[in-house]
N, C-alpha and C positions, 0 to 999 in steps of 0.2 A: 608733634607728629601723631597721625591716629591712622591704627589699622581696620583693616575691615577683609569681609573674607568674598568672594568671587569666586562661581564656577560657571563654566564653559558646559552647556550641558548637553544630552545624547546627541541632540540637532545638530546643536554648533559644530562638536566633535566631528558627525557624521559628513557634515558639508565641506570637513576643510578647512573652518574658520579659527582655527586655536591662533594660530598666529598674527590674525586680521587681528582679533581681539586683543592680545597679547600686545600688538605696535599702539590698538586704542589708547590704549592703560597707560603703556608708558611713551608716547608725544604729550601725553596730557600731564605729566610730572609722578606718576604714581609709580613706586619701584615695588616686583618682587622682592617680597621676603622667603616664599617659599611657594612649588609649586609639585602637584603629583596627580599622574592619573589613573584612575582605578575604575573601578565596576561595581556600584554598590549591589549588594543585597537587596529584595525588595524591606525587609526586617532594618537594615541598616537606612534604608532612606525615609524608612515608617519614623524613625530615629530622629533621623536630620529635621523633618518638618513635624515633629511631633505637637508643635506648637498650632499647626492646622488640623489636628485630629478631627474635629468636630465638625470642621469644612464639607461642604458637598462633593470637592472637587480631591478631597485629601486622595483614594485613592486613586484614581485616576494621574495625580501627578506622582505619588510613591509610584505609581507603575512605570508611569515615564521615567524618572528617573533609575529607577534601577534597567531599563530598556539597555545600555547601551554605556560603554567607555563615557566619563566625563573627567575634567579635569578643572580642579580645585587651587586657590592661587588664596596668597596671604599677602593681598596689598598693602605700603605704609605710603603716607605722603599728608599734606597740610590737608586738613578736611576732606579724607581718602572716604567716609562714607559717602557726602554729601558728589563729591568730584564721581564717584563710582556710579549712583544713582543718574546722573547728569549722562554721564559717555554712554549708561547701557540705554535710558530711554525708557518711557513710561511701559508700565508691566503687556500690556495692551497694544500690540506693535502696531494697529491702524491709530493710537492716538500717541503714539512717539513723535518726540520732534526729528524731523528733516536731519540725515546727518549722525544719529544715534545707532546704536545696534542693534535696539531690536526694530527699529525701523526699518533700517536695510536689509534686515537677513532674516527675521522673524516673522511666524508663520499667524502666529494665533498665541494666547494669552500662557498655556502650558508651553507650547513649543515655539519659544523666544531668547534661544540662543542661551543666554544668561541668568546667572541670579547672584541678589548681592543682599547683603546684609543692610537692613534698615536702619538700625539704632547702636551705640556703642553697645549695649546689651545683648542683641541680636548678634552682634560681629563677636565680642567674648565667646557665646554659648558655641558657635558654628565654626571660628578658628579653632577650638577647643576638640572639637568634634572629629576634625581632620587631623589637626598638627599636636604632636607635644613640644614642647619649647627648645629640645637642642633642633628641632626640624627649621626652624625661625633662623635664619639668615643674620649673624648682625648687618645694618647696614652697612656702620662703617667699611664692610665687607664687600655687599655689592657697588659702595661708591668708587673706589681705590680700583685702577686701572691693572694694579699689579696684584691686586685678587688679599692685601695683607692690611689693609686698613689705612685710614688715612692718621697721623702720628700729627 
């Protein structure tokens, strides 16, 4: 099982679609482990992507993202990057495939609904970022119908 980390960002939030995405995720086999939604800081999302500092685009998207409510998700499932990358759609919603998320609901390249973690490295540094680890879900937990694990 591999995790990876997913948010819903100002757009998504603002349109509606937390839930549209949320059904994505999981018809496709990917279970919450943990999910929370907050309002970053511009200082806290300068944080989150610090890894694009040098970018042209860095603030521009620090701004977006601290714009508005987003909500952050701790996917686990069989190749939860790759499968995540797949359902949201190339970053670029005019060259997403047909069917994808940021296809259907994405506006332009910043405001594309989603973002997900690229490499098991990438998903480490950025679940980390959000969640401490009692925030982590076991699964056994959310499998079990009676909420106490499966035995």
């Amino acid at each position: 099982m591999e995790r990876t980390l997913s948010i819903i960002k100002p757009d998504g939030v603002a349109k509606g679609l937390i839930g549209e995405v949320i059904k994505r995720f999981e018809n496709n086999g990917l279970k919450i482990r943990a999910m929370k939604m907050l309002h970053l800081t511009k200082k806290e999302a300068e944080g989150f992507y610090i890894v694009h500092k040098d970018r042209p685009f860095y603030i521009s998207l620090t701004d977006f993202m601290s714009s508005g409510p987003i909500v952050v998700m701790v996917l686990e499932g069989k190749d939860a990057i790759k499968k995540n990358r797949e359902i949201m759609g190339a970053t670029n919603p005019k060259d997403a495939a047909p069917g994808t998320i940021r296809r259907d609901f994405g506006l332009e390249i910043e405001k594309n609904i989603v973002h997900g973690s690229d490499s098991p490295e990438s998903a480490a540094f950025e679940i980390g970022y959000f969640f401490n680890s009692p925030e982590l879900i076991p699964l056994t937990l959310i499998l079990s119908p009676q909420g106490r694990g499966l035995r």
